[in-house]
HTML snippet that shows the backbone in 3Dmol.js (N, CA, C, O; Angstrom):
<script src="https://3Dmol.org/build/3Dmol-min.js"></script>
<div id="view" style="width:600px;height:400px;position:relative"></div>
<script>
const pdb = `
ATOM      1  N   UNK A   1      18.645  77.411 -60.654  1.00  0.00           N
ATOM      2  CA  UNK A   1      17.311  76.911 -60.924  1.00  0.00           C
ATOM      3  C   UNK A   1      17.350  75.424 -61.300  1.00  0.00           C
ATOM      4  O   UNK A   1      16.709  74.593 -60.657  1.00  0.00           O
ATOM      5  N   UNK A   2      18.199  75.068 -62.470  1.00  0.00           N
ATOM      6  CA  UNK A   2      18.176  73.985 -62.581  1.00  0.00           C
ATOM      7  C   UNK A   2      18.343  73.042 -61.504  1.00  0.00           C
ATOM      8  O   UNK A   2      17.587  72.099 -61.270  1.00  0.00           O
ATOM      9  N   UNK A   3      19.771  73.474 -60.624  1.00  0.00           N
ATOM     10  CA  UNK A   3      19.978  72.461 -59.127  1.00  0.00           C
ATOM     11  C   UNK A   3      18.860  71.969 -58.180  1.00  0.00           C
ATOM     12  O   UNK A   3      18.711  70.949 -57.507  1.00  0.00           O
ATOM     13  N   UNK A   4      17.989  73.308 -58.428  1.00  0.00           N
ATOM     14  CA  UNK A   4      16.520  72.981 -57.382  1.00  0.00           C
ATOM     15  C   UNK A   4      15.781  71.930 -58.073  1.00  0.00           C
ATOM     16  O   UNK A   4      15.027  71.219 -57.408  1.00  0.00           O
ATOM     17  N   UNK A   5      15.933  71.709 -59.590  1.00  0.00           N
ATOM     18  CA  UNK A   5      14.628  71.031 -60.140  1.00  0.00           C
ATOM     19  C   UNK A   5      15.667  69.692 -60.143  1.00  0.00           C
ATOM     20  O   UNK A   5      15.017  68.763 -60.622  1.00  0.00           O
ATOM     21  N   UNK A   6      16.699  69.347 -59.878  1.00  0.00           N
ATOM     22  CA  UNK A   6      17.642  68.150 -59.497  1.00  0.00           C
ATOM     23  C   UNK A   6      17.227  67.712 -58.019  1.00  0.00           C
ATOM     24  O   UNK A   6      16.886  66.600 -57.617  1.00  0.00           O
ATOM     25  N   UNK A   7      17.345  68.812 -57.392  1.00  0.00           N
ATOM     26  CA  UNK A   7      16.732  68.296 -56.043  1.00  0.00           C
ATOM     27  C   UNK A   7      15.566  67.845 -55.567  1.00  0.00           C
ATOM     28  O   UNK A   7      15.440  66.944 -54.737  1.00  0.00           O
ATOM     29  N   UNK A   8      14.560  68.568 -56.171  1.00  0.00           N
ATOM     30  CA  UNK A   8      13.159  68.279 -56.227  1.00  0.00           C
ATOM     31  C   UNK A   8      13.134  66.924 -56.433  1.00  0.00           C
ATOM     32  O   UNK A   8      13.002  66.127 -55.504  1.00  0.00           O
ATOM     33  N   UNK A   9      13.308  66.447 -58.144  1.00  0.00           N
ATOM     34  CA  UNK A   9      13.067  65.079 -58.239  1.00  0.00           C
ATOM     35  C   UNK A   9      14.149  64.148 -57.305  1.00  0.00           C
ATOM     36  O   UNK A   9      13.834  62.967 -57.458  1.00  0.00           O
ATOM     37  N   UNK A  10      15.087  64.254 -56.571  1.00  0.00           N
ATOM     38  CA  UNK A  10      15.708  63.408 -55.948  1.00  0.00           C
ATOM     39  C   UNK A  10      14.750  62.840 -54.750  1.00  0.00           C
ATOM     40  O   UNK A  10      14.471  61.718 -54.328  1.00  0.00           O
ATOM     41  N   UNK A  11      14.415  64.074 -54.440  1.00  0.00           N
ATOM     42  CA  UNK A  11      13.459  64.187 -53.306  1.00  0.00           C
ATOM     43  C   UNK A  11      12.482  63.385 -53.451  1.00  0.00           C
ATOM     44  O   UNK A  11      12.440  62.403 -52.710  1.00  0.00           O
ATOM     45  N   UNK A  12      11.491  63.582 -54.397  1.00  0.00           N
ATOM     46  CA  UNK A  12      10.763  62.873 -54.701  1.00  0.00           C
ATOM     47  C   UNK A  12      10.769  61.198 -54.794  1.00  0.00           C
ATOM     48  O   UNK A  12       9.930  60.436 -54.315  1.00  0.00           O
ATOM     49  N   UNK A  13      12.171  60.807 -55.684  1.00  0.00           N
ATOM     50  CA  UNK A  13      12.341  59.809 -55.936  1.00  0.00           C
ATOM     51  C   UNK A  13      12.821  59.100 -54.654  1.00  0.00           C
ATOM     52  O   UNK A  13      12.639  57.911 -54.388  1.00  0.00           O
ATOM     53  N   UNK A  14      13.308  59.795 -54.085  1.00  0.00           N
ATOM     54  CA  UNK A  14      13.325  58.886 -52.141  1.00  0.00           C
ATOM     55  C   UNK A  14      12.352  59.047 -51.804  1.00  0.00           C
ATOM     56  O   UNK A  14      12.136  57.996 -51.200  1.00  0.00           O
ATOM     57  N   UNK A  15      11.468  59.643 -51.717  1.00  0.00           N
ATOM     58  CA  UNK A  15       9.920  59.530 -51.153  1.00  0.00           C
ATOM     59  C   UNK A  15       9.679  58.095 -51.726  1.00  0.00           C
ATOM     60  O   UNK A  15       9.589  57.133 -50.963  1.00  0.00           O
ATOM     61  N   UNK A  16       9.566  57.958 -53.200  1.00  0.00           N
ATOM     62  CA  UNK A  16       8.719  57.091 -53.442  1.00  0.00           C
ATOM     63  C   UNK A  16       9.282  55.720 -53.518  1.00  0.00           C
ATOM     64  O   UNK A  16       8.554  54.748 -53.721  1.00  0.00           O
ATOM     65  N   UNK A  17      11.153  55.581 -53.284  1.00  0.00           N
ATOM     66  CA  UNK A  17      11.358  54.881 -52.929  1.00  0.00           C
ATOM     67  C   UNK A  17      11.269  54.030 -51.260  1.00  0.00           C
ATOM     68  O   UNK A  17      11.616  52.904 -50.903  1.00  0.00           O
ATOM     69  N   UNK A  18      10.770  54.943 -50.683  1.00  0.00           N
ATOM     70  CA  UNK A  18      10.690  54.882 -49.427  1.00  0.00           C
ATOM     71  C   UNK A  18       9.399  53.631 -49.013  1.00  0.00           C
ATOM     72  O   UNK A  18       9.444  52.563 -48.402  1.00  0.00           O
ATOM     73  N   UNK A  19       8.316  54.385 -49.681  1.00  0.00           N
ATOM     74  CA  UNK A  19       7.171  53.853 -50.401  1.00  0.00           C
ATOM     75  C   UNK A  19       6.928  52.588 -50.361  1.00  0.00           C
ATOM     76  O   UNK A  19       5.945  52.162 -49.755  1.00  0.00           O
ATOM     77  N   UNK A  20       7.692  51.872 -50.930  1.00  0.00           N
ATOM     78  CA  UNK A  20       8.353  50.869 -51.926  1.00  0.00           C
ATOM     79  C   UNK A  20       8.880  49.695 -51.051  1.00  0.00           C
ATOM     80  O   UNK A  20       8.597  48.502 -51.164  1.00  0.00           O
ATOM     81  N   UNK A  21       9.811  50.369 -50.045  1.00  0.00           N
ATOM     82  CA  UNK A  21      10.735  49.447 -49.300  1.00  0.00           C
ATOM     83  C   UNK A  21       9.938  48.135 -48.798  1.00  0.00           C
ATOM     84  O   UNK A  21       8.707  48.144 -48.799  1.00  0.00           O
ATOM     85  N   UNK A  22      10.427  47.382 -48.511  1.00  0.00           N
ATOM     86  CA  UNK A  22       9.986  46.002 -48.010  1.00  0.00           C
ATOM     87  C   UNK A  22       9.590  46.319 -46.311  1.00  0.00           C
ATOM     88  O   UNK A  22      10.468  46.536 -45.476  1.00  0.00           O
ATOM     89  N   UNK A  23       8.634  46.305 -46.104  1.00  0.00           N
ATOM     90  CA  UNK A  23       7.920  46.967 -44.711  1.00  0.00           C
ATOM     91  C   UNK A  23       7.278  45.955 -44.256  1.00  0.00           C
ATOM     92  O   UNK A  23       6.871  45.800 -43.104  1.00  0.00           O
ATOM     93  N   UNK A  24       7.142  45.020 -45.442  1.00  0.00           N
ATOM     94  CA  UNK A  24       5.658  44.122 -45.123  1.00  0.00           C
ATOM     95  C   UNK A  24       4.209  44.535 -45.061  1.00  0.00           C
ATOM     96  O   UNK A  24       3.260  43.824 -44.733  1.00  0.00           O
ATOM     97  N   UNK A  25       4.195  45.738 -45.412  1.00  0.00           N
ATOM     98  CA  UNK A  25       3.093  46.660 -45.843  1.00  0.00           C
ATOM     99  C   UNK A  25       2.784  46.472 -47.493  1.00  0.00           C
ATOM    100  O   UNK A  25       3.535  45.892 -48.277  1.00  0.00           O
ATOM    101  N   UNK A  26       1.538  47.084 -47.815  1.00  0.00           N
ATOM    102  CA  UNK A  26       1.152  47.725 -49.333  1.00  0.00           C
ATOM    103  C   UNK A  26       2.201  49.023 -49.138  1.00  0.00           C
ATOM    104  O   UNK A  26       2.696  49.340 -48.056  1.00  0.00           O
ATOM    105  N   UNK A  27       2.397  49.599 -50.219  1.00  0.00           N
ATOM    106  CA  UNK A  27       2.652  51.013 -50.209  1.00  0.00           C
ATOM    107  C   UNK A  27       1.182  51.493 -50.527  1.00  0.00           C
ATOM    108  O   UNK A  27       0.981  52.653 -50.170  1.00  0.00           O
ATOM    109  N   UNK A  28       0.497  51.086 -50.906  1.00  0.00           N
ATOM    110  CA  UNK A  28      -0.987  51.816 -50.785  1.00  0.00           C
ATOM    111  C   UNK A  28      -2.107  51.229 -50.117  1.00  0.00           C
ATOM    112  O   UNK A  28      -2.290  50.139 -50.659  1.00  0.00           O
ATOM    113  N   UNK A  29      -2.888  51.398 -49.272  1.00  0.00           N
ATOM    114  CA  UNK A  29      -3.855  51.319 -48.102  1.00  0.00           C
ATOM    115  C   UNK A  29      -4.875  52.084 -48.489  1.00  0.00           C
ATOM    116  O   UNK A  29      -4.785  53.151 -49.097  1.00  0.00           O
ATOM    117  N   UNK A  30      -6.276  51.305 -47.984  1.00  0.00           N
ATOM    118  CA  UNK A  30      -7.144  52.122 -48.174  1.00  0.00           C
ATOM    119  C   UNK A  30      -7.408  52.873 -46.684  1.00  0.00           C
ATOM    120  O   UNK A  30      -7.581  52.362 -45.577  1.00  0.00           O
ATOM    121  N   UNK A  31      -7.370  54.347 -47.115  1.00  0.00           N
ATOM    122  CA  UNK A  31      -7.854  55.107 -45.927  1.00  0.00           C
ATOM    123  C   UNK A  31      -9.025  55.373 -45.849  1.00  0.00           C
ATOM    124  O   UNK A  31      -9.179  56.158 -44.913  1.00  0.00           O
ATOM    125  N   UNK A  32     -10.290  55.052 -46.515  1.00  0.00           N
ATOM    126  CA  UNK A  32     -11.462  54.849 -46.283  1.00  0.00           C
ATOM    127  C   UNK A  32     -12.277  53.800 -47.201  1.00  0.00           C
ATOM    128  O   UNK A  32     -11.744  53.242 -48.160  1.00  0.00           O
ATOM    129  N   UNK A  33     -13.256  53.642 -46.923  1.00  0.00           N
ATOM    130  CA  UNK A  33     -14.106  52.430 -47.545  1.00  0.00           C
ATOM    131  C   UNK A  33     -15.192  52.706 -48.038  1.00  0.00           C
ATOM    132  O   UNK A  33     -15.565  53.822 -47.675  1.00  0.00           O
ATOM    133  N   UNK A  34     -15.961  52.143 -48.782  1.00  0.00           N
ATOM    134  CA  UNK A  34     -17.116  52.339 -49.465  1.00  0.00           C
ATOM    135  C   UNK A  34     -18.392  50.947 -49.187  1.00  0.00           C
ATOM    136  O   UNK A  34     -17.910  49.834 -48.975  1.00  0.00           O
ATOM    137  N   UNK A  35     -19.668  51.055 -49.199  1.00  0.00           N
ATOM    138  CA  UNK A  35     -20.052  49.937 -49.024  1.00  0.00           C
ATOM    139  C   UNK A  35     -21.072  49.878 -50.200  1.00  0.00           C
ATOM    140  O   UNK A  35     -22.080  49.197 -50.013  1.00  0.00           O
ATOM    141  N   UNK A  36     -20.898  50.603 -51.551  1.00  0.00           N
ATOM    142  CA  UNK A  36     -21.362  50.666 -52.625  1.00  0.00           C
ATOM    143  C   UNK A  36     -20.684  49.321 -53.646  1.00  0.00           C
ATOM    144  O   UNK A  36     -19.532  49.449 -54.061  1.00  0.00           O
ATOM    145  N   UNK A  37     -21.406  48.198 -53.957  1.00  0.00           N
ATOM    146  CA  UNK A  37     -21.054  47.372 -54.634  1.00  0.00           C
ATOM    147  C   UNK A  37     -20.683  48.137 -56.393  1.00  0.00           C
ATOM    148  O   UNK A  37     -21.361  48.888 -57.094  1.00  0.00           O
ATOM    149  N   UNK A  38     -19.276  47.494 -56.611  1.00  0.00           N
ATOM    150  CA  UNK A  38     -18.390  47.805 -57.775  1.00  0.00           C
ATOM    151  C   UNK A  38     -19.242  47.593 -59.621  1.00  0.00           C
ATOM    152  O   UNK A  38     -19.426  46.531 -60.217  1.00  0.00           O
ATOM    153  N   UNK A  39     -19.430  48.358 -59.872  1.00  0.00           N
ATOM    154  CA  UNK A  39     -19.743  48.840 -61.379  1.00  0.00           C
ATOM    155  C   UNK A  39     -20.369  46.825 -61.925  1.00  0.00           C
ATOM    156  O   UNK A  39     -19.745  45.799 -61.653  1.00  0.00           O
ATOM    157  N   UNK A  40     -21.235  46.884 -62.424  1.00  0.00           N
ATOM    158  CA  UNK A  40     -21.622  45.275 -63.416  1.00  0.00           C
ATOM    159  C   UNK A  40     -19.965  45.528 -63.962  1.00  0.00           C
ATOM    160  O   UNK A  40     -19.130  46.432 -63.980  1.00  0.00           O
ATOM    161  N   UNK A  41     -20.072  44.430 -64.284  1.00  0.00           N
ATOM    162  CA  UNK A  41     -19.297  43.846 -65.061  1.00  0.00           C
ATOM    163  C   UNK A  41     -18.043  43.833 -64.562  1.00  0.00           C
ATOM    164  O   UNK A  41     -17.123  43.639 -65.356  1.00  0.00           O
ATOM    165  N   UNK A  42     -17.702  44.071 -62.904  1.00  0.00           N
ATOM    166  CA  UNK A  42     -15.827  44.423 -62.383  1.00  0.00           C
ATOM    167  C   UNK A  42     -15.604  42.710 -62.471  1.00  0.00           C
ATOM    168  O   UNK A  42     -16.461  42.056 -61.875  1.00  0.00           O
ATOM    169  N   UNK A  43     -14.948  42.247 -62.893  1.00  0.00           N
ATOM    170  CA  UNK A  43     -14.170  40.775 -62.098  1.00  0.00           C
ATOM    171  C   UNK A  43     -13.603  40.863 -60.995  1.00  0.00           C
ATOM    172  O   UNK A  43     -12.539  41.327 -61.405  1.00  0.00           O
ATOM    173  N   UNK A  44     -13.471  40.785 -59.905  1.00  0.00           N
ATOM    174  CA  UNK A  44     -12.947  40.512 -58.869  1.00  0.00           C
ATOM    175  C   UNK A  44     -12.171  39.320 -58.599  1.00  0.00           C
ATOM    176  O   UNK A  44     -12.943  38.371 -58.740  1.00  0.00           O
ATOM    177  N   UNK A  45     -10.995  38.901 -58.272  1.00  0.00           N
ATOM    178  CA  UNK A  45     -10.236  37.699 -58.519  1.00  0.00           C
ATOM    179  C   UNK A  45     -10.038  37.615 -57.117  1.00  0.00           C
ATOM    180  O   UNK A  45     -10.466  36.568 -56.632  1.00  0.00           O
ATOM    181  N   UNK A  46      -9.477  38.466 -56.267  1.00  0.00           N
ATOM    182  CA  UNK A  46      -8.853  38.071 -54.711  1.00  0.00           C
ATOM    183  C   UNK A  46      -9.342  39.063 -53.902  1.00  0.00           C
ATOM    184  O   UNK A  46      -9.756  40.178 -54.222  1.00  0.00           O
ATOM    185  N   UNK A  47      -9.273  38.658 -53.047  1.00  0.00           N
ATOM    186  CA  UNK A  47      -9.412  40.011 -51.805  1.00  0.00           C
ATOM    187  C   UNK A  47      -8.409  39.700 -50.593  1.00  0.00           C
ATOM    188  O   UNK A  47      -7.944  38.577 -50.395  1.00  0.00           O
ATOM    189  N   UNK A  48      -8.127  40.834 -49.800  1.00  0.00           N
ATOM    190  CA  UNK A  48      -6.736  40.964 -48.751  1.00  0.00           C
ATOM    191  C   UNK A  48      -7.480  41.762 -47.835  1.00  0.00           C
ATOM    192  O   UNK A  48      -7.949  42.849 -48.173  1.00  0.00           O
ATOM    193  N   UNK A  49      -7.654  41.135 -46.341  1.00  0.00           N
ATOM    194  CA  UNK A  49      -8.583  41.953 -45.551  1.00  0.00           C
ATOM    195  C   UNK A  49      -7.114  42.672 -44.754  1.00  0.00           C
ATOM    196  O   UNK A  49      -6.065  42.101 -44.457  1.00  0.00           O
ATOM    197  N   UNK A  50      -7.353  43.550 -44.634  1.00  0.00           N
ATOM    198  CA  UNK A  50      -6.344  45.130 -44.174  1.00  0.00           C
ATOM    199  C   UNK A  50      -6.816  45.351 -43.298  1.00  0.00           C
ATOM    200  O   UNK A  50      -8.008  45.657 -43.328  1.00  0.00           O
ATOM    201  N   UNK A  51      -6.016  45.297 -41.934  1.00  0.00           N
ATOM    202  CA  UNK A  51      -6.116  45.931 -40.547  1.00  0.00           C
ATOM    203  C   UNK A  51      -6.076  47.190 -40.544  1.00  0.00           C
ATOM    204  O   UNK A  51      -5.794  47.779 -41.588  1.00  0.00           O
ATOM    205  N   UNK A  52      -6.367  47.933 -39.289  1.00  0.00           N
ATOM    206  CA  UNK A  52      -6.441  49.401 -39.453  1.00  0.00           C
ATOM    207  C   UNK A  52      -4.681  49.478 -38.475  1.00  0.00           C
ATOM    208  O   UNK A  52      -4.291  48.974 -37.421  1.00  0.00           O
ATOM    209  N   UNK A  53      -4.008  50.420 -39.570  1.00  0.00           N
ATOM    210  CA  UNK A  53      -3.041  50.561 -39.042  1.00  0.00           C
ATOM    211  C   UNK A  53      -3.102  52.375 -39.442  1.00  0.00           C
ATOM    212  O   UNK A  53      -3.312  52.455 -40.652  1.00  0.00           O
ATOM    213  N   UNK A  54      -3.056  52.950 -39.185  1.00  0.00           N
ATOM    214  CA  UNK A  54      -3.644  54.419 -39.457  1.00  0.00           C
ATOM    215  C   UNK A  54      -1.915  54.976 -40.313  1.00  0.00           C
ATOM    216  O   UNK A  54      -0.716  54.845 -40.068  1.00  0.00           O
ATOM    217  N   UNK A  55      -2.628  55.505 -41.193  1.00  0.00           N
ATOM    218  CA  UNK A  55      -3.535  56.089 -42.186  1.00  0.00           C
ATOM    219  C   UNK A  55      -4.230  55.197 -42.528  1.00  0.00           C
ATOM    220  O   UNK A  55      -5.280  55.739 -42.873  1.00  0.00           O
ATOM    221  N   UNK A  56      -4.372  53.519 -42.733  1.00  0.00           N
ATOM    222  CA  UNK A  56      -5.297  52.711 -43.122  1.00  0.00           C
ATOM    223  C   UNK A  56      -6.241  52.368 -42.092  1.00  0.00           C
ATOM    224  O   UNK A  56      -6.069  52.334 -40.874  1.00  0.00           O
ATOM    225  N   UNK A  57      -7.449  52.075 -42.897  1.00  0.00           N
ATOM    226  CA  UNK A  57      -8.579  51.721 -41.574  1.00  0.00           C
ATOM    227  C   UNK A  57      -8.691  50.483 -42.216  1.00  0.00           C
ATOM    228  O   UNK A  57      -8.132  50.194 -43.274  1.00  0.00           O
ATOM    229  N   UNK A  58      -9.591  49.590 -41.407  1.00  0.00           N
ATOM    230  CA  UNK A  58      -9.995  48.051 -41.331  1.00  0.00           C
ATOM    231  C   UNK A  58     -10.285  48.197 -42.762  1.00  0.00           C
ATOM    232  O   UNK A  58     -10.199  49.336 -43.219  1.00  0.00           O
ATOM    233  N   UNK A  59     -10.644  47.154 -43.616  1.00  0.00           N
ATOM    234  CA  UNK A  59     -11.273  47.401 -45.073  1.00  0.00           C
ATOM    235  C   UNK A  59     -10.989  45.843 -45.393  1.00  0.00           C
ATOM    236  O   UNK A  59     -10.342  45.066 -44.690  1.00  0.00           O
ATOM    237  N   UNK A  60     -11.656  45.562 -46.680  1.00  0.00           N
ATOM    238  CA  UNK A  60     -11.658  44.592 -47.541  1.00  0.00           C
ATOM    239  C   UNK A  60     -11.050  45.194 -48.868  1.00  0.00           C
ATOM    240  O   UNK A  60     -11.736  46.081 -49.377  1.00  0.00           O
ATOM    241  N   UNK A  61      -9.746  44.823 -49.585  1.00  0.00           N
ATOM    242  CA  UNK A  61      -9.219  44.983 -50.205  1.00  0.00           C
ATOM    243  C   UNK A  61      -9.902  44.540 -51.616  1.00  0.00           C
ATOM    244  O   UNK A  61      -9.071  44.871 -52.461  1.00  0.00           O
ATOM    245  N   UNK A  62     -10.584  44.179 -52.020  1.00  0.00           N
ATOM    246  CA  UNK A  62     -11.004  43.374 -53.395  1.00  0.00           C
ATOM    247  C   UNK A  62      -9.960  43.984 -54.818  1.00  0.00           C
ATOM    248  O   UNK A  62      -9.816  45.126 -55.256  1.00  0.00           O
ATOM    249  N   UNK A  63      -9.451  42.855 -55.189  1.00  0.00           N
ATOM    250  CA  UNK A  63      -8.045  43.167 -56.361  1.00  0.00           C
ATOM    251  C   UNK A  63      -8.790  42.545 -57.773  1.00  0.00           C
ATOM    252  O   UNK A  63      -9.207  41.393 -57.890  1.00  0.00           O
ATOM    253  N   UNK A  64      -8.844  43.643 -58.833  1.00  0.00           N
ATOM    254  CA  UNK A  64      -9.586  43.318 -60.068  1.00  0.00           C
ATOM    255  C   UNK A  64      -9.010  42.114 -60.804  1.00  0.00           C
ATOM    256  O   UNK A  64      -8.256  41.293 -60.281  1.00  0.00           O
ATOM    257  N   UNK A  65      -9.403  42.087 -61.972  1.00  0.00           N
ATOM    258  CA  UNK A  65      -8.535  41.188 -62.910  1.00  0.00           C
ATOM    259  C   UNK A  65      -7.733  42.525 -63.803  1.00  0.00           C
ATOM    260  O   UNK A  65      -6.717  42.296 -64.459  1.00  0.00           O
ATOM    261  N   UNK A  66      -8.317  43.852 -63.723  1.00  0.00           N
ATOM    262  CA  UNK A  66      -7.397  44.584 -64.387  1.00  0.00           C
ATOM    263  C   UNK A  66      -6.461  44.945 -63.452  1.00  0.00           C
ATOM    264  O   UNK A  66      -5.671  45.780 -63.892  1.00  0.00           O
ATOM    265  N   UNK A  67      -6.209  44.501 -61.946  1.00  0.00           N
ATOM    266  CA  UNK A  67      -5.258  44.698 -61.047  1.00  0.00           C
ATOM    267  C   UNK A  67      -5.781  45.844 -60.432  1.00  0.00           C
ATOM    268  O   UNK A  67      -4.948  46.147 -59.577  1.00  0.00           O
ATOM    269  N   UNK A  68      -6.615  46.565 -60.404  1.00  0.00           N
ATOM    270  CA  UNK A  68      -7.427  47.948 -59.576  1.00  0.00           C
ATOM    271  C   UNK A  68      -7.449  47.176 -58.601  1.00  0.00           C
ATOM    272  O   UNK A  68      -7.248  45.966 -58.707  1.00  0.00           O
ATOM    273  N   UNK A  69      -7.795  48.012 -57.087  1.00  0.00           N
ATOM    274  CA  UNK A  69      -8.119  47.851 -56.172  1.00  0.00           C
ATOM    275  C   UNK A  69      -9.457  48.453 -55.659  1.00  0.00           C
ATOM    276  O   UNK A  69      -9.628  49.651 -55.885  1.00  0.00           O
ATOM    277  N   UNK A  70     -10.497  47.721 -54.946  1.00  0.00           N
ATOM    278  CA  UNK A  70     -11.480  47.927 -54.522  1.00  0.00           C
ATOM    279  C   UNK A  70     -11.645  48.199 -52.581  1.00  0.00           C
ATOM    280  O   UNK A  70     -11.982  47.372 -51.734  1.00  0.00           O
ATOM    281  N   UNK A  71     -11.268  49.620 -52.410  1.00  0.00           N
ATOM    282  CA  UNK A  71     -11.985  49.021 -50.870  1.00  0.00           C
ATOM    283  C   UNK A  71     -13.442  49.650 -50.317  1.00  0.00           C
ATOM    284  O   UNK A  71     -14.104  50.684 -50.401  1.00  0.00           O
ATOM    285  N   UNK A  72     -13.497  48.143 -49.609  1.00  0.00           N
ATOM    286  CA  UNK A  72     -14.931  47.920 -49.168  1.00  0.00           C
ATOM    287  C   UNK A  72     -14.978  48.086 -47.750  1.00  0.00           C
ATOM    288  O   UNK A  72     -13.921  48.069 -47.119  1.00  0.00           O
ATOM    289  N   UNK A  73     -16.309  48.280 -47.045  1.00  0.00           N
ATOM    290  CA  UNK A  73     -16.606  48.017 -45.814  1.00  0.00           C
ATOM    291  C   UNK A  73     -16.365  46.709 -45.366  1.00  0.00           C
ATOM    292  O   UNK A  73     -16.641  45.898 -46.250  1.00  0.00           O
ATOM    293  N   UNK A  74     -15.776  45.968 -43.878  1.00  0.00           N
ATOM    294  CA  UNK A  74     -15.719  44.633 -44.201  1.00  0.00           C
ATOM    295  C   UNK A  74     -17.120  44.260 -43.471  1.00  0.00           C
ATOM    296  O   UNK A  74     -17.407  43.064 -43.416  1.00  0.00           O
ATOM    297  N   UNK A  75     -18.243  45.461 -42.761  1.00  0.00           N
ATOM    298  CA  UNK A  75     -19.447  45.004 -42.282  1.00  0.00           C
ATOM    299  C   UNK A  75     -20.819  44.871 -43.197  1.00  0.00           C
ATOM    300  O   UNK A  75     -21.918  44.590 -42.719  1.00  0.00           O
ATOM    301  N   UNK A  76     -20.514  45.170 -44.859  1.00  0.00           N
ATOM    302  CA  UNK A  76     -21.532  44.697 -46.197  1.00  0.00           C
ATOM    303  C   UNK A  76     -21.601  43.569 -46.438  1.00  0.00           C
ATOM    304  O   UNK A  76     -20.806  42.712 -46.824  1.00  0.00           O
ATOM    305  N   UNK A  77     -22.990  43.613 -46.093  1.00  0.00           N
ATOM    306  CA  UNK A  77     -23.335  42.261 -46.728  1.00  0.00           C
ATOM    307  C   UNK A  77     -22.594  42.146 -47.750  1.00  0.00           C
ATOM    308  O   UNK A  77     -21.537  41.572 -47.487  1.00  0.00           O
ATOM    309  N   UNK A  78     -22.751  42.559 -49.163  1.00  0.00           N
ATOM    310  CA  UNK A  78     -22.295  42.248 -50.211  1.00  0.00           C
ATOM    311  C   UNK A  78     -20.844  41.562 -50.042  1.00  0.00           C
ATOM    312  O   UNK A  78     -20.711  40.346 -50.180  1.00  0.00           O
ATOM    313  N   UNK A  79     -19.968  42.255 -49.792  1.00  0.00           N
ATOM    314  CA  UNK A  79     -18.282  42.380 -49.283  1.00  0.00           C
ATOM    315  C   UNK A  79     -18.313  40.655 -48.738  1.00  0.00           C
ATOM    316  O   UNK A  79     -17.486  39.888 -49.231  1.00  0.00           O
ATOM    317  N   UNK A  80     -19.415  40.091 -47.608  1.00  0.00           N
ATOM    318  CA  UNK A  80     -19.420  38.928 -46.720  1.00  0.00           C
ATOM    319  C   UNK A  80     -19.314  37.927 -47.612  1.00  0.00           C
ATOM    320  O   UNK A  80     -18.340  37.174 -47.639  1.00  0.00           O
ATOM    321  N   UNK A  81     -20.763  37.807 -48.770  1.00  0.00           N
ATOM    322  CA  UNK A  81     -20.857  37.120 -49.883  1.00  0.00           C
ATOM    323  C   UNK A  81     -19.898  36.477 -50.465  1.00  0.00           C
ATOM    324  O   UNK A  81     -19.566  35.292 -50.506  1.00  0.00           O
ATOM    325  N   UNK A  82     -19.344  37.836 -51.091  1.00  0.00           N
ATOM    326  CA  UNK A  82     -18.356  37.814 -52.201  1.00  0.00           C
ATOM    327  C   UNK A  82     -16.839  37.456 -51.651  1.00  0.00           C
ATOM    328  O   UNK A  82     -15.966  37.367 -52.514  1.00  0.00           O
ATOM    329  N   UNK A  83     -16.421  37.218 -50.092  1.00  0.00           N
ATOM    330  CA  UNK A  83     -15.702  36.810 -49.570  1.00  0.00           C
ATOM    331  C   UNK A  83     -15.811  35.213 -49.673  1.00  0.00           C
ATOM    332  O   UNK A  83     -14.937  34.383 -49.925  1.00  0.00           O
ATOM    333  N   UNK A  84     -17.027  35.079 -49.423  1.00  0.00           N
ATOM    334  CA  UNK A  84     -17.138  33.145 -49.393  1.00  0.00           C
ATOM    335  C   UNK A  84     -17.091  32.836 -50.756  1.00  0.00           C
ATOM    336  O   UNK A  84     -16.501  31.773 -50.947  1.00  0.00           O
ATOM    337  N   UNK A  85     -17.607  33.522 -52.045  1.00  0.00           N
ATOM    338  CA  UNK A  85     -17.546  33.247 -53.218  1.00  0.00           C
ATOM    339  C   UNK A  85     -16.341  32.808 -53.548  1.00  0.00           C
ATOM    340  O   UNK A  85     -16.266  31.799 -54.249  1.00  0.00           O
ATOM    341  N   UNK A  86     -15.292  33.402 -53.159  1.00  0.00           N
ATOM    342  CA  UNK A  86     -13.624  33.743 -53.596  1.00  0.00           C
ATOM    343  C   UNK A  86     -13.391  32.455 -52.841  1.00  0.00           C
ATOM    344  O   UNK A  86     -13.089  31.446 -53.479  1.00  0.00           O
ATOM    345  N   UNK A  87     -13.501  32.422 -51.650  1.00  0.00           N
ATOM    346  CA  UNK A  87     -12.833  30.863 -50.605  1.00  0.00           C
ATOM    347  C   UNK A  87     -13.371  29.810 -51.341  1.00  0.00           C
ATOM    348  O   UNK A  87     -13.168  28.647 -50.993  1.00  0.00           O
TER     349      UNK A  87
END
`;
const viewer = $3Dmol.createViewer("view");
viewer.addModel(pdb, "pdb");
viewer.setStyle({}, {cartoon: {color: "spectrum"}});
viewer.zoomTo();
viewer.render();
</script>
């Protein structure tokens, strides 16, 4: 029993090193988008527009000041705005 719960997390821990590796990717992508503008009061500092490479679709990345990630539609108005705001 114990050997399995050794293996398990090994397992795991190559998964998520896998994750991780230098790909030139995020290890996290948004696989869908929202075109609901983010809660008063979010700061928004940067945004990273993300191609659709599947599991990820096209999106606007928006990155908080608490480091959260926001994805957006990149065809919202809002999203367009707040793109020129940032440039």
């Amino acid at each position: 029993m114990c050997t399995m719960r050794v293996l398990l997390c090994l397992a795991f821990l190559a998964t998520c090193a896998m994750g991780t590796a230098s790909t030139g990717k995020f290890s996290t992508c948004c696989t869908q988008v929202s075109s609901a503008k983010p809660k008063t009061g979010t700061v928004i500092e940067n945004f990273i527009i993300q191609n659709e490479d599947l599991p990820c679709v096209h999106a606007v990345m928006f990155i908080t000041n608490e480091g959260k990630i926001i994805c957006s539609s990149p065809n919202t108005r809002w999203v367009k705005v707040k793109i020129q705001e940032i440039r």
